[in-house]
Backbone of each chain as ProteinMPNN parsed JSONL, in Angstrom:
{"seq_chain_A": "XXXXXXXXXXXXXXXXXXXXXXXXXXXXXXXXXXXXXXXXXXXXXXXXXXXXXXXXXXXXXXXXXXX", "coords_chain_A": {"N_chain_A": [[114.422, 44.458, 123.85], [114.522, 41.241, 125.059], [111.802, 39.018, 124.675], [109.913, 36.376, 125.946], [107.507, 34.242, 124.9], [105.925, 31.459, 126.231], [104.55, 28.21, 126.08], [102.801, 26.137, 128.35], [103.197, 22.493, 129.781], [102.068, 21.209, 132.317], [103.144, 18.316, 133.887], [101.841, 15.588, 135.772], [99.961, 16.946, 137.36], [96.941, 18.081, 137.952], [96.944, 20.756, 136.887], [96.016, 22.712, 133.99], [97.68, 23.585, 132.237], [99.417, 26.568, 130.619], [99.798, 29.383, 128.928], [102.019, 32.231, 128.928], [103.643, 35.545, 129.164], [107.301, 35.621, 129.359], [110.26, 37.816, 131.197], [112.807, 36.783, 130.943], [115.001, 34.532, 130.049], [113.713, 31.52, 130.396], [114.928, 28.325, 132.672], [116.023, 25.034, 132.546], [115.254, 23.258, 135.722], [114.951, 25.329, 136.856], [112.387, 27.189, 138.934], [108.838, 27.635, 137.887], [106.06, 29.992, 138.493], [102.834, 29.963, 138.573], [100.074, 31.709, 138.675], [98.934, 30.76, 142.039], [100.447, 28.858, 142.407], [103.758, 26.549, 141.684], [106.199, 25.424, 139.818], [108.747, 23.468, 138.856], [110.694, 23.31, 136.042], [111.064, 20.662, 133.471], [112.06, 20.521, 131.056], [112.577, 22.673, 127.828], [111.501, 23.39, 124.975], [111.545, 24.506, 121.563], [109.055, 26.05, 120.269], [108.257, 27.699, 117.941], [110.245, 29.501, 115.453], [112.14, 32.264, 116.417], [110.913, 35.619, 116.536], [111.156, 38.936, 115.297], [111.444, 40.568, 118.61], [110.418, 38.508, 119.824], [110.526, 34.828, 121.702], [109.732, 31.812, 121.301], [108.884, 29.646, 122.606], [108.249, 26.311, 124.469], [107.68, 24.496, 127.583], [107.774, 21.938, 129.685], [106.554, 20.902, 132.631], [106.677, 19.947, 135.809], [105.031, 19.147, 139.194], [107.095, 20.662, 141.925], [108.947, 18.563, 144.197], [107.778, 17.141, 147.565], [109.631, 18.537, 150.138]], "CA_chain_A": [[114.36, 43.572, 125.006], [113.77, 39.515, 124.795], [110.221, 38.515, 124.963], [109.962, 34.725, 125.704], [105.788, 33.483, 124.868], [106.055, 29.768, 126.38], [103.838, 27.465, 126.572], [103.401, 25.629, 129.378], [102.386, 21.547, 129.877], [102.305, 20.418, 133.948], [102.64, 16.684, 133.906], [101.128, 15.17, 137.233], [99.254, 17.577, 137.852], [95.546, 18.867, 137.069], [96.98, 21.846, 136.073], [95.879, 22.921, 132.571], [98.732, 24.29, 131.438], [99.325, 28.255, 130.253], [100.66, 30.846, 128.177], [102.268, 33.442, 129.278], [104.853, 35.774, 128.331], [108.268, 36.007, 130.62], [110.77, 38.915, 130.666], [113.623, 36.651, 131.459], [114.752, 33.583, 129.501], [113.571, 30.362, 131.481], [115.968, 27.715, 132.233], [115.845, 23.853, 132.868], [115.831, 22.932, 136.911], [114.346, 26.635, 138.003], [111.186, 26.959, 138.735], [107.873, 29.152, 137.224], [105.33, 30.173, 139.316], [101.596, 30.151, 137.324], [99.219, 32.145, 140.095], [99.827, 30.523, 143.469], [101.334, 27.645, 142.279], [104.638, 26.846, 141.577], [106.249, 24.268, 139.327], [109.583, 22.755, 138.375], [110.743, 23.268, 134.766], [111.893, 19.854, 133.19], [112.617, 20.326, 129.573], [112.439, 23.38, 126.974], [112.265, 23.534, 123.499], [111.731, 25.826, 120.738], [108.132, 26.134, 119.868], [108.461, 28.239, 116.649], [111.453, 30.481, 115.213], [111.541, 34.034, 117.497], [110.097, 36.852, 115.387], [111.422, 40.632, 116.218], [112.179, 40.415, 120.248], [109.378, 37.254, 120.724], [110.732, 33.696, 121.532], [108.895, 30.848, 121.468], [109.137, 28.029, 123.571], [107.739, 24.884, 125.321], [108.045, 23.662, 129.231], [107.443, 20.618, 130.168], [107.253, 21.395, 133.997], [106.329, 19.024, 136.836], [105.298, 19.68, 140.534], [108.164, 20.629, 142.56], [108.154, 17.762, 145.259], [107.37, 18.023, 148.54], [110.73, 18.104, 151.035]], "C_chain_A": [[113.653, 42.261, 124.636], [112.244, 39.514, 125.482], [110.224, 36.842, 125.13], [108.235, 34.503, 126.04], [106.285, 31.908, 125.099], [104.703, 29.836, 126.677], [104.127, 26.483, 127.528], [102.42, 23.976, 129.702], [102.988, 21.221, 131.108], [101.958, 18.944, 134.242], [102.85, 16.57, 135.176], [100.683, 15.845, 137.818], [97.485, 17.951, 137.156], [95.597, 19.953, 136.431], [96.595, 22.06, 134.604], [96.508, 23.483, 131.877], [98.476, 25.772, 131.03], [100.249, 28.628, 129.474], [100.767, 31.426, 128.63], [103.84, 34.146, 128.813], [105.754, 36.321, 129.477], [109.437, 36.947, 129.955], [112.882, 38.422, 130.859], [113.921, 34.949, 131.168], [114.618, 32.335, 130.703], [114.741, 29.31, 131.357], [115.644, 26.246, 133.301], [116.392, 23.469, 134.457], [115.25, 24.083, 137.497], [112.869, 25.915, 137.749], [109.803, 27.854, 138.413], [107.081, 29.155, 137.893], [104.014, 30.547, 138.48], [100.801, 30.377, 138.709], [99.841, 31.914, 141.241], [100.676, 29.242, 143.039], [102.694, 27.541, 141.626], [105.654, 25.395, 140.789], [107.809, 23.886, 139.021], [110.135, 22.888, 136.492], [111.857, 21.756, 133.994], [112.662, 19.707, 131.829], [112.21, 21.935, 128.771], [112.674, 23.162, 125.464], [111.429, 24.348, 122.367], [110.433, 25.353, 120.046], [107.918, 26.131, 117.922], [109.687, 28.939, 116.852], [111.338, 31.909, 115.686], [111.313, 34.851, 115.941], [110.536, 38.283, 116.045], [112.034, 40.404, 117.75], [111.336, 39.197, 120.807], [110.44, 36.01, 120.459], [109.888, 32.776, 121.426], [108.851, 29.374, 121.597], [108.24, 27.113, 124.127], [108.348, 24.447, 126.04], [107.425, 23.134, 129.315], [107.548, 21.185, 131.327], [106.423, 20.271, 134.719], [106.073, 20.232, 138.389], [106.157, 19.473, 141.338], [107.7, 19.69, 144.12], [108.15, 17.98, 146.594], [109.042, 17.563, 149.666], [110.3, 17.05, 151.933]], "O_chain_A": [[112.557, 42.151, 124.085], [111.819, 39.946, 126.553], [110.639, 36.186, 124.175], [107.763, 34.577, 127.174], [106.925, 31.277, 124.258], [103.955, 30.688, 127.157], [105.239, 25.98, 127.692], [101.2, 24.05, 129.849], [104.191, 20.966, 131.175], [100.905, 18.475, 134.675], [103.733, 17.17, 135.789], [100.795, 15.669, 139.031], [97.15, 18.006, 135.972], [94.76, 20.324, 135.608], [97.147, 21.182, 133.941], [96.062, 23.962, 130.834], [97.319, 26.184, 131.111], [101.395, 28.186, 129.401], [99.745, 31.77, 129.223], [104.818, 33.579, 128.326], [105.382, 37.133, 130.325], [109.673, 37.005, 128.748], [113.851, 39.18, 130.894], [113.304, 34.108, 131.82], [115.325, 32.28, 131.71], [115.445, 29.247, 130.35], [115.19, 26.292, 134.444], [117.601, 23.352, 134.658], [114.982, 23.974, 138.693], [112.38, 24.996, 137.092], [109.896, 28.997, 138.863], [107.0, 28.005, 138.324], [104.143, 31.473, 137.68], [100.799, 29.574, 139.642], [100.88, 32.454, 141.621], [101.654, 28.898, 143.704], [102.924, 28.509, 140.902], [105.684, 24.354, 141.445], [108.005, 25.09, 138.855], [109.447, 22.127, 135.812], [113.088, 21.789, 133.983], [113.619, 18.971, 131.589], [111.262, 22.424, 129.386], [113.72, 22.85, 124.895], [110.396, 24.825, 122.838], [110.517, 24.383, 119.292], [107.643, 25.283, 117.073], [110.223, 29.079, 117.952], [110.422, 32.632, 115.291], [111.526, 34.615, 114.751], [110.238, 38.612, 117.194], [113.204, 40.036, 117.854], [111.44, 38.85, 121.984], [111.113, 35.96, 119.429], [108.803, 33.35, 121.524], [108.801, 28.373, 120.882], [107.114, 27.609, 124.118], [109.441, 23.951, 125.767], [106.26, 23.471, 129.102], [108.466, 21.996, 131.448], [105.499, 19.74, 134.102], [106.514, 21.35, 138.654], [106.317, 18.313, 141.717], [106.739, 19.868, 144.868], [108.542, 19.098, 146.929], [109.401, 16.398, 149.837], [111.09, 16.573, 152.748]]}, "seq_chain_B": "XXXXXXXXXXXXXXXXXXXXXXXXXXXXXXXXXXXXXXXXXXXXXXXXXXXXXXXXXXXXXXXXXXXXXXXXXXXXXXXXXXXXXXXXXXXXXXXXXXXXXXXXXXXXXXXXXXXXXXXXXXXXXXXXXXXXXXXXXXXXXXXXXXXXX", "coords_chain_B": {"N_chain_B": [[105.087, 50.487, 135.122], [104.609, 52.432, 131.453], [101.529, 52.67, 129.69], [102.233, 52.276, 127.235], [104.96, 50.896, 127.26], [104.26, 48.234, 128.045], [102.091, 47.61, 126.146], [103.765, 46.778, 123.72], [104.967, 45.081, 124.582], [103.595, 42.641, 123.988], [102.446, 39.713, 121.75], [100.932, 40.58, 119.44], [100.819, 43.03, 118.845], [103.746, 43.126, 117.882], [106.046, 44.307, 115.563], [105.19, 46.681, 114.884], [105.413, 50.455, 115.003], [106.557, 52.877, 117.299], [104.84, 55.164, 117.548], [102.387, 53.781, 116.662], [101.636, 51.9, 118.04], [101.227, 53.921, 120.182], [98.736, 55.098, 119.437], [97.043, 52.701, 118.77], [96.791, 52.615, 122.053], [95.282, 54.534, 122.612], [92.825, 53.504, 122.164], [92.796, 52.092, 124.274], [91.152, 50.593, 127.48], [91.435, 50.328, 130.731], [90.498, 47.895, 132.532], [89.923, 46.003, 135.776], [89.49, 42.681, 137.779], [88.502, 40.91, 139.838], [89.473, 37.433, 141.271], [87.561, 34.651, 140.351], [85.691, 35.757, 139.065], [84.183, 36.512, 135.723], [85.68, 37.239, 132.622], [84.347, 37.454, 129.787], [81.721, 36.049, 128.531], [81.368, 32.493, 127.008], [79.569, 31.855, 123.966], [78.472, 34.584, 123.905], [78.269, 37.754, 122.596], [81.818, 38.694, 120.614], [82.533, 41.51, 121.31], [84.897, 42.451, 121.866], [88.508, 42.698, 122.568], [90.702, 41.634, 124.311], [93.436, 42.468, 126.408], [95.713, 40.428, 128.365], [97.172, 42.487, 131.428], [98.226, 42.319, 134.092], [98.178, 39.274, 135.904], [96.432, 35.916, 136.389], [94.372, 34.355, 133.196], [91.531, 32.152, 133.508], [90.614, 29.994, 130.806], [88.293, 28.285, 129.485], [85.464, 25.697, 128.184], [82.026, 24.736, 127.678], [80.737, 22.141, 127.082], [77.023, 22.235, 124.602], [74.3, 22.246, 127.36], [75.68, 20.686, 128.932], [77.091, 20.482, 132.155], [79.614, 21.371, 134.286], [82.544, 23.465, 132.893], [85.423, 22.529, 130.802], [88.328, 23.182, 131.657], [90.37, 24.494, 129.267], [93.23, 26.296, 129.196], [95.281, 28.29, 131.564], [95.762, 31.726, 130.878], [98.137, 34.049, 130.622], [100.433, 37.095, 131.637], [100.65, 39.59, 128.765], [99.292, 37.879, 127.549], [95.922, 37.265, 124.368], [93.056, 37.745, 124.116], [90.163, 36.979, 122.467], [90.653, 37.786, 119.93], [90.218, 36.214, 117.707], [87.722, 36.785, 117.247], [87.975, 39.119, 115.445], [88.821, 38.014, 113.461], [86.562, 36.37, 112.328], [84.017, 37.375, 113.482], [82.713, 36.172, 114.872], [80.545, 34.494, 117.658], [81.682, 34.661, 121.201], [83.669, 32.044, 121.321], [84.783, 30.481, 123.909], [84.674, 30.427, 127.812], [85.817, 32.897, 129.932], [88.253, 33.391, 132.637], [88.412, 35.312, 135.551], [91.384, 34.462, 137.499], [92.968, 35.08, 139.489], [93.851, 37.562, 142.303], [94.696, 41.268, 141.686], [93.438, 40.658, 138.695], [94.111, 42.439, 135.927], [92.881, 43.604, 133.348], [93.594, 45.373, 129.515], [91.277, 46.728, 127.55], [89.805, 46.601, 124.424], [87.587, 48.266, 122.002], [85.983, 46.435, 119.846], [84.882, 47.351, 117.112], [85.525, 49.547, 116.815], [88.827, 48.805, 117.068], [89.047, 47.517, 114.584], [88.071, 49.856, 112.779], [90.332, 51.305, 113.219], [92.601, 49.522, 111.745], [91.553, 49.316, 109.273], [91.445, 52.011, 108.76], [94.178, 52.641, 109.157], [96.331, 50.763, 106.929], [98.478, 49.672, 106.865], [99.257, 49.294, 110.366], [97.334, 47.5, 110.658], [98.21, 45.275, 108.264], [100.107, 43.884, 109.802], [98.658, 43.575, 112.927], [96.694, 41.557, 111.875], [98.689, 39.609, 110.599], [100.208, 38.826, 113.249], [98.342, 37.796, 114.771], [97.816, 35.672, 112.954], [100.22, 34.153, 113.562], [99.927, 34.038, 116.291], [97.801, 32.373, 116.072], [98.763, 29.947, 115.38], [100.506, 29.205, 117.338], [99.196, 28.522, 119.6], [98.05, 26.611, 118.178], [100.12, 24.809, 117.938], [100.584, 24.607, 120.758], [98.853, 23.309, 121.759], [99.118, 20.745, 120.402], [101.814, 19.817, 121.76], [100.054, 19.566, 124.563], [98.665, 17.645, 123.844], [100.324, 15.828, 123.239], [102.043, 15.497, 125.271], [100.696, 16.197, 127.777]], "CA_chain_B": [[105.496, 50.024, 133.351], [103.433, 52.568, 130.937], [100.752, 51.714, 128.807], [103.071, 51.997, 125.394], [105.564, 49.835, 126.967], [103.124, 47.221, 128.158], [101.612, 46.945, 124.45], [104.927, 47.07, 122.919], [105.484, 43.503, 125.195], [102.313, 41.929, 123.086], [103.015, 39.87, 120.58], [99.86, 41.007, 118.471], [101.28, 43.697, 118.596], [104.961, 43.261, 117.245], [106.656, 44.969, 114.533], [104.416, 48.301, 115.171], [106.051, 51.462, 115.398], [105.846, 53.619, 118.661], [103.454, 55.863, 116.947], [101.415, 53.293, 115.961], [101.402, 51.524, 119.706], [100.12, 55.109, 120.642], [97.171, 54.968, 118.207], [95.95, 51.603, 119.951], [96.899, 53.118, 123.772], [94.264, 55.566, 122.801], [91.717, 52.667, 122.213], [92.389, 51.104, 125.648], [90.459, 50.934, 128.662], [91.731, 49.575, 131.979], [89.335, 46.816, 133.697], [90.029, 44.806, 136.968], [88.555, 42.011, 137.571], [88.694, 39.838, 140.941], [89.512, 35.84, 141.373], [86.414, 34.022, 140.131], [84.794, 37.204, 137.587], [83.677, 36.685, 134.451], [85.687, 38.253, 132.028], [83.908, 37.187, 128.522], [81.377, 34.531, 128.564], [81.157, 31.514, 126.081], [77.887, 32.372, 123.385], [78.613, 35.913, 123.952], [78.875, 38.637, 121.019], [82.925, 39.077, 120.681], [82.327, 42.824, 120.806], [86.119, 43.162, 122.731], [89.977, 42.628, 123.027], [91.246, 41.647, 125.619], [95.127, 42.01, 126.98], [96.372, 40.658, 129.675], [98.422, 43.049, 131.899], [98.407, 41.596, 135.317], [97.245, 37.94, 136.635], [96.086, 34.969, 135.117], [92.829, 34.229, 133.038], [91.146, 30.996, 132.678], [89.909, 29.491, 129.713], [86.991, 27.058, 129.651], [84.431, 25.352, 127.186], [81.401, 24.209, 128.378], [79.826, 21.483, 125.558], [75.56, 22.479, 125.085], [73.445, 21.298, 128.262], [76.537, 20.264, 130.05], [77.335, 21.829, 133.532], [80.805, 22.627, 134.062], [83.15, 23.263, 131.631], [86.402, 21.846, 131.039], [89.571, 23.954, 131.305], [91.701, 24.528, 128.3], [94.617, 26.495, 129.315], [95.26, 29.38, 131.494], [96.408, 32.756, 130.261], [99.275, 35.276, 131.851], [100.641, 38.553, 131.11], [100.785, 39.739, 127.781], [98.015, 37.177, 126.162], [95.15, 38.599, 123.994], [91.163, 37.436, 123.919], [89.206, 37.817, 121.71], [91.208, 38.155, 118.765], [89.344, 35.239, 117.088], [86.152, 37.443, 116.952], [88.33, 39.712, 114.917], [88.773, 37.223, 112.12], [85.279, 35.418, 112.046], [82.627, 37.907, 113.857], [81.697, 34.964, 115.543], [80.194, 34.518, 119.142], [82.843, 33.938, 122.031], [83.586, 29.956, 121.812], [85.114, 29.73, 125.468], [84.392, 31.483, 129.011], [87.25, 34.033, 129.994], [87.425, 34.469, 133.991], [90.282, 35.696, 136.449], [91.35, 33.85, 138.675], [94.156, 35.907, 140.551], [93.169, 38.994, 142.033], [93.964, 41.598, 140.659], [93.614, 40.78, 136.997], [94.171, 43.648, 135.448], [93.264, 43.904, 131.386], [93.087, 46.37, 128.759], [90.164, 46.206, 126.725], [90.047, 47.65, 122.745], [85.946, 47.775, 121.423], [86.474, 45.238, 117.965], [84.531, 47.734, 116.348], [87.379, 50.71, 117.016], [90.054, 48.656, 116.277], [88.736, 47.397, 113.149], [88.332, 51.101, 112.16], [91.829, 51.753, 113.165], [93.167, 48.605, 110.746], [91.333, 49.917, 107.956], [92.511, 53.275, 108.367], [95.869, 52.166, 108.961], [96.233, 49.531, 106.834], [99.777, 49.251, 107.874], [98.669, 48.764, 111.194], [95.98, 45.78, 109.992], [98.509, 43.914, 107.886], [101.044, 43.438, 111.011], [97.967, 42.714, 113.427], [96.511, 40.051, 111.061], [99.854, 38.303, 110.757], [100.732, 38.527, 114.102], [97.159, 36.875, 114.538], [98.253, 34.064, 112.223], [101.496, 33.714, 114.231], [99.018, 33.437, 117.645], [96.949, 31.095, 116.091], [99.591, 29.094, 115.092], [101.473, 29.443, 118.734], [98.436, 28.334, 119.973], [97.641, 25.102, 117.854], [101.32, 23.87, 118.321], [100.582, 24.531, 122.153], [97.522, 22.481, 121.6], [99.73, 19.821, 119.779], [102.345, 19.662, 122.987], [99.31, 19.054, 125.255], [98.392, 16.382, 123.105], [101.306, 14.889, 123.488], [102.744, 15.412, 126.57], [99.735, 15.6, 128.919]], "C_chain_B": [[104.212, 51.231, 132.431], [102.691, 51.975, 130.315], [101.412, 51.286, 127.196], [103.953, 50.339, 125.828], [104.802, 48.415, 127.325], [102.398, 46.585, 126.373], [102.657, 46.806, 123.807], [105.404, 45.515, 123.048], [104.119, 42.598, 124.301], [102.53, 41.71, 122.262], [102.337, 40.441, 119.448], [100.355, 42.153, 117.982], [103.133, 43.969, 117.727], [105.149, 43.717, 115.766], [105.94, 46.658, 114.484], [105.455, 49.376, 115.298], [105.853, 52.335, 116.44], [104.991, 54.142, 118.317], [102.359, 55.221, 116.747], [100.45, 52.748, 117.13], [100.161, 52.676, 120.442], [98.444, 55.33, 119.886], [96.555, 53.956, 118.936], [95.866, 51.881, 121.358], [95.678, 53.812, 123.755], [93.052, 54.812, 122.705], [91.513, 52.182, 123.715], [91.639, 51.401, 126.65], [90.94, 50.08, 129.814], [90.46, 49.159, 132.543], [90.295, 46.113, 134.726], [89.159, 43.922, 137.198], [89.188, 41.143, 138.64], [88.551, 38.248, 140.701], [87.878, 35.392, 141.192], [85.279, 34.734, 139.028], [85.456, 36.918, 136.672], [84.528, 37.091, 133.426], [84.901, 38.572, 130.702], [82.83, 35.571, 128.937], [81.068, 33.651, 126.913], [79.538, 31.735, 125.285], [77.776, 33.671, 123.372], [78.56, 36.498, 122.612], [80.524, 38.87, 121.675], [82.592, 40.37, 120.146], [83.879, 43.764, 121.379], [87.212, 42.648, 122.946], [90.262, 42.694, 123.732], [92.802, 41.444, 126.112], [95.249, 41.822, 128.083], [97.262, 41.066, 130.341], [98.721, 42.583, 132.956], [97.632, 40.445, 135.544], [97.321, 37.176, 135.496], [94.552, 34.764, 134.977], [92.519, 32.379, 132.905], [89.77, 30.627, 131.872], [88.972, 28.206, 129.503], [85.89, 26.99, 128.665], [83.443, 24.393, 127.734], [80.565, 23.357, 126.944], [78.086, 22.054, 126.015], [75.14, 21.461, 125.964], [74.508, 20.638, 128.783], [76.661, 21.326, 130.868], [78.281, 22.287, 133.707], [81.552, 22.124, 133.115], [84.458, 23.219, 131.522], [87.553, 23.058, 130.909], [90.482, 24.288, 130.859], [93.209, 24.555, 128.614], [94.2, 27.801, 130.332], [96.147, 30.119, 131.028], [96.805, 33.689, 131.059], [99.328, 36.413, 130.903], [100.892, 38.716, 129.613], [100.255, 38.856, 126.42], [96.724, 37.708, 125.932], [94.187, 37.078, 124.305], [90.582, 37.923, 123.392], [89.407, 38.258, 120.319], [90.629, 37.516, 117.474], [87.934, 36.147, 116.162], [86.653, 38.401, 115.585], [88.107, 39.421, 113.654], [87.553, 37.165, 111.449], [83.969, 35.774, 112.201], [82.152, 37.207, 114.441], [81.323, 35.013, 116.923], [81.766, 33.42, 120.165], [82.89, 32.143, 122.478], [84.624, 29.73, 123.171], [84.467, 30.832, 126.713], [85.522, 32.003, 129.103], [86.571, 34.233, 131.962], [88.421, 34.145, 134.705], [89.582, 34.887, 137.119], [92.867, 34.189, 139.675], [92.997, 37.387, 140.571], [94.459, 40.034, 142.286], [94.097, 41.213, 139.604], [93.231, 41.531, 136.324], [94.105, 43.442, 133.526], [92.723, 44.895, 130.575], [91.832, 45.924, 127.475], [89.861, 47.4, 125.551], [88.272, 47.426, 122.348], [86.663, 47.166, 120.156], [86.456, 46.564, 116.973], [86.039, 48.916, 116.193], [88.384, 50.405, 116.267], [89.784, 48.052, 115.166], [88.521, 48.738, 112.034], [89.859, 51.518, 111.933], [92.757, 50.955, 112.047], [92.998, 49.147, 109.674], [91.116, 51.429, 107.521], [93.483, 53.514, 108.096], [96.249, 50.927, 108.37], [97.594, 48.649, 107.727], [99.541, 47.885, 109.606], [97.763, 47.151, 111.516], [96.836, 44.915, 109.573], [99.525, 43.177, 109.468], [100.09, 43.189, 112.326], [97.843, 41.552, 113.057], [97.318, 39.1, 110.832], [100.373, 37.818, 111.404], [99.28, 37.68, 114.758], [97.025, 35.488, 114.297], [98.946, 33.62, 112.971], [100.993, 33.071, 115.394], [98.696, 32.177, 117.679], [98.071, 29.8, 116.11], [100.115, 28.467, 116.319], [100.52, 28.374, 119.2], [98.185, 26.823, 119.825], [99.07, 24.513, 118.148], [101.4, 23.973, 119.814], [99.599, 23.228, 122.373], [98.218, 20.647, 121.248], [100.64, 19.164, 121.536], [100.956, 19.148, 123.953], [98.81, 18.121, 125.106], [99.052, 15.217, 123.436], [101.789, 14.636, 124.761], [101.749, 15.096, 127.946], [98.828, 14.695, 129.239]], "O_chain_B": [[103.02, 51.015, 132.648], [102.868, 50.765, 130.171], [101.163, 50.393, 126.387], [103.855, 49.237, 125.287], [105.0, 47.508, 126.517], [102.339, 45.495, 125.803], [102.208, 46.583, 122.683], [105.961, 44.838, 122.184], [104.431, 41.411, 124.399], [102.868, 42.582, 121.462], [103.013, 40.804, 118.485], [100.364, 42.353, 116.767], [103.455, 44.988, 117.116], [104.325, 43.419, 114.902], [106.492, 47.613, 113.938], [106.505, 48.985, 115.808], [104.662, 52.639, 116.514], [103.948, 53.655, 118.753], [101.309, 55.852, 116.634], [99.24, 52.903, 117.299], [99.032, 52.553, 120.916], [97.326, 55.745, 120.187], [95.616, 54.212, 119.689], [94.893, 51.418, 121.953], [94.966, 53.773, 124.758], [92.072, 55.398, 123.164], [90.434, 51.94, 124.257], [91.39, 52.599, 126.788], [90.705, 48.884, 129.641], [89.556, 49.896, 132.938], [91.402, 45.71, 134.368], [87.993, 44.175, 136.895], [90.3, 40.657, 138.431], [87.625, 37.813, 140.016], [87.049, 35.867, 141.967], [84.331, 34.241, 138.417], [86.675, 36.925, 136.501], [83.683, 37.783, 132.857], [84.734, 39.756, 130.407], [83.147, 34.484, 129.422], [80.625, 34.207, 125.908], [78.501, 31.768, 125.946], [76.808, 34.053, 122.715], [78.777, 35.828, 121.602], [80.679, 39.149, 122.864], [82.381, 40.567, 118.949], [84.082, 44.978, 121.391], [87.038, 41.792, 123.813], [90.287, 43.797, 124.278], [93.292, 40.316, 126.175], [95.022, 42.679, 128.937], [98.323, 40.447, 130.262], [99.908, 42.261, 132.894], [96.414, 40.543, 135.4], [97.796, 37.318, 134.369], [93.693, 34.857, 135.853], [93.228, 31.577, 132.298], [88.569, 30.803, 132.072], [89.496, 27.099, 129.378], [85.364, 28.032, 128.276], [83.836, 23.333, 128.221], [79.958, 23.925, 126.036], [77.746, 22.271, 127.178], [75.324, 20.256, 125.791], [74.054, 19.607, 129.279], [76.496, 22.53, 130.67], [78.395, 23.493, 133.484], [81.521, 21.019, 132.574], [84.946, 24.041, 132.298], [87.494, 23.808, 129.935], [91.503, 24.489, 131.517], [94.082, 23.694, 128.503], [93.122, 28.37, 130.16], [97.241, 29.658, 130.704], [96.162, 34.162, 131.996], [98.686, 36.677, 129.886], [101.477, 37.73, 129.164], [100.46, 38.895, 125.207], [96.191, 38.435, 126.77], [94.487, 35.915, 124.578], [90.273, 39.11, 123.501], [88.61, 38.918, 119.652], [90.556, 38.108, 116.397], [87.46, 36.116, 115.026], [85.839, 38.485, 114.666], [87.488, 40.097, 112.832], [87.328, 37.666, 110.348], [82.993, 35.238, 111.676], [80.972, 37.42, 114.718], [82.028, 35.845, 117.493], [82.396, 32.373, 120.015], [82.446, 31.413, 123.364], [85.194, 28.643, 123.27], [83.881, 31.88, 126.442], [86.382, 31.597, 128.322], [85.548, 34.687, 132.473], [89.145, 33.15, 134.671], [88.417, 34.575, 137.365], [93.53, 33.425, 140.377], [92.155, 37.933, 139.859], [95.284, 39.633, 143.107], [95.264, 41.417, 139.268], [92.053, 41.524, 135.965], [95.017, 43.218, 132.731], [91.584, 45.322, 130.763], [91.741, 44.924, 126.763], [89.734, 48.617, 125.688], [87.817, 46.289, 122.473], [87.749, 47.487, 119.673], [87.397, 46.922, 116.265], [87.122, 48.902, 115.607], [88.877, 51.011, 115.316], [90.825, 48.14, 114.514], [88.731, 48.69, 110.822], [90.424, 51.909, 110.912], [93.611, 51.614, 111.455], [93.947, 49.521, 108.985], [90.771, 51.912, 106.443], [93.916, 54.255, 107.213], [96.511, 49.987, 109.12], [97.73, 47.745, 108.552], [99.598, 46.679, 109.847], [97.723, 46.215, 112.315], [96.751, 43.787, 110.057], [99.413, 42.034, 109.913], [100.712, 42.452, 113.091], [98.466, 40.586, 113.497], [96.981, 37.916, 110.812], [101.012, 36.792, 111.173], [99.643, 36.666, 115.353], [96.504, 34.549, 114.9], [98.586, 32.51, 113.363], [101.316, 31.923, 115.699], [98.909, 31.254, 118.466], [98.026, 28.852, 116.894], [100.177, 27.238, 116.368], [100.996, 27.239, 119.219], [98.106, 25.988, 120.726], [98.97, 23.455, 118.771], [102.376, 23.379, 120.271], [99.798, 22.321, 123.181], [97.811, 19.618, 121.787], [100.158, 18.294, 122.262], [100.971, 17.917, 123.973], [98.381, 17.506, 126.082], [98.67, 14.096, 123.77], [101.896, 13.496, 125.215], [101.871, 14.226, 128.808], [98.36, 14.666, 130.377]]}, "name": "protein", "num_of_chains": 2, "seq": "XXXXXXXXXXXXXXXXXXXXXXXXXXXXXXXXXXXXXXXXXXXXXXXXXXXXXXXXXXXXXXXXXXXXXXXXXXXXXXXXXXXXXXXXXXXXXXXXXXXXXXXXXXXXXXXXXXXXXXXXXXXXXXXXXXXXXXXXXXXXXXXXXXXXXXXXXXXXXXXXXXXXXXXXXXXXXXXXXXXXXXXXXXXXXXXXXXXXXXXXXXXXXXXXXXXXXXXX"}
């Protein structure tokens, strides 16, 4: 089963960005939810080369704006 | 989710064999830990491993004789703490403290699993490299934040 470890950078926000590992590859336009908050994903790209079932990626994500 | 397959999702853990998974399950200890608790503080002895199974942790460095301390990154399911200490023996260089409740993590004593490595070496070389791989993960996360934020 895919493992995807992203990292995660939230531009315009204070957020401090995170690691975490998702069970379900992410994809550009959804959005990830880090605690209560909830963000926008604007870009991905390939951290390092996957290893066994790990990926390893980088999101750019923004705050989803307000309707 | 049991506790095998839960460690099995870790990358520290990757390339292990189920058997081997079971050998560290038997180290673990389930902690909870509520929004705003402690989990590790900064200056500490690293006497403990930490996985995260549920929630997120955050990570913070407070410079000496400053008051609060700035917030690296936080950490979700299936990131370790503490792994550092493993390497270096050194005292914990950040704070560790949930901030979802529950945050649920398993916790290995160093000393234990440093027995278990150098019983198994097996075991030890595929920690230690998946270690390297962390660190690595880690500083090119470090790099991105650099850049991007």
């Amino acid at each position: 089963m895919a493992i995807y470890k992203v990292s995660i950078v939230v531009v315009g926000s204070n957020h401090p960005g995170a690691i975490v590992n998702l069970s379900e590859e992410p994809k550009v336009g959804t959005s990830i939810k880090l605690g209560t908050e909830e963000f926008l994903i604007e870009e991905i790209l390939e951290l390092m080369p996957p290893k066994g079932d790990f990926y390893f990626l980088h999101l750019t994500c923004v705050p989803i704006p307000a309707e | 989710m049991d506790l095998i397959q839960i460690l099995s999702g870790v990358e520290l853990f990757e390339g292990l064999s189920a058997e081997e998974i079971t050998h560290i399950a038997s180290l673990c200890q389930q902690k909870e830990f509520q929004d705003n608790q402690v989990v590790a503080a900064q200056g500490s002895p690293g006497l403990q491993l930490f996985i995260i199974q549920e929630g997120f942790v955050e990570v913070s460095v407070q410079r000496k004789g400053g008051s609060a301390g700035k917030v690296i990154v936080n950490l979700g399911i299936g990131q370790t703490v503490g792994e550092m200490s493993l390497i270096d023996q050194g005292l914990r260089s950040a704070t560790v403290k949930a901030i979802s409740s529950p945050t649920i993590v398993q916790v290995i004593s160093q000393q234990d699993f440093e027995k278990l490595c150098e019983k198994d070496t097996h075991i030890g070389y595929v920690v230690m490299r998946n270690i390297a791989t962390d660190l690595s993960f880690r500083l090119r996360q470090r790099h991105m934040v650099d850049l991007i934020g």
